[in-house]
Steps between C-alpha positions, in 0.01 A plus 500: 500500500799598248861393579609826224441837663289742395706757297749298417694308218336160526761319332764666711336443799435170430863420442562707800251230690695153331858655635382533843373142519868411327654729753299297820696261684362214688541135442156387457400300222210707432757835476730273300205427244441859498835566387501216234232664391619850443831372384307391204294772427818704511668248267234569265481855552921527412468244187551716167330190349203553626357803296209625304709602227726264262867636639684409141802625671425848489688624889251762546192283462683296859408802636142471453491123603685580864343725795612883529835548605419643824305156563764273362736706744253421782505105421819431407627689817198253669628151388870612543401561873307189506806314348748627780278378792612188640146367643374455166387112329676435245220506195459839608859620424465269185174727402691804557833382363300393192319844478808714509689265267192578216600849546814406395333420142552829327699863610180659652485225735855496536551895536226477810652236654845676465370823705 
């Protein structure tokens, strides 16, 4: 059994599978835990840091070290969402808070975020 569709971008459809589990609402701690959970994987996915190339400042190697933009459009758009919905514990909108402010970082991050 396969959670990426055949045919498909696996890595987009895999981010396409973490935002609906952000996007769920229900107050159980079990869907809370979820979200913890893809908040970080998120966080780690939007951290410039985190690359398999030094950066040395160069802005178009940030490129490399984020998602597409079409993806990073898709997430931040998902934890903005997530942020405006009352019902939410507050690590969760810490997570996401946290994840858009490392976006923040450098003017890729901060271009997407501005559209």
């Amino acid at each position: 059994m396969s959670l990426i569709p055949h045919g498909t971008n696996g890595g987009t459809a895999l981010v396409e599978s973490l935002l609906h589990v952000l996007g769920s609402s229900g107050s159980t701690s079990s869907n809370t835990q979820s979200q913890e959970s893809v908040l970080l994987i998120l966080q780690a996915l939007l951290d410039s840091d985190i690359s398999l190339v030094p950066l040395n400042g160069d802005p178009e190697l940030f490129q490399n070290a984020l998602p597409p933009r079409q993806v990073l459009s898709e997430v931040t758009l998902a934890l903005l969402q997530h942020i405006a919905e009352t019902h939410h514990p507050m690590p969760c909108l810490l997570l996401a808070l946290k994840s858009l402010i490392l976006l923040t970082d450098h003017d890729y991050g901060f271009y997407s975020l501005k559209e």
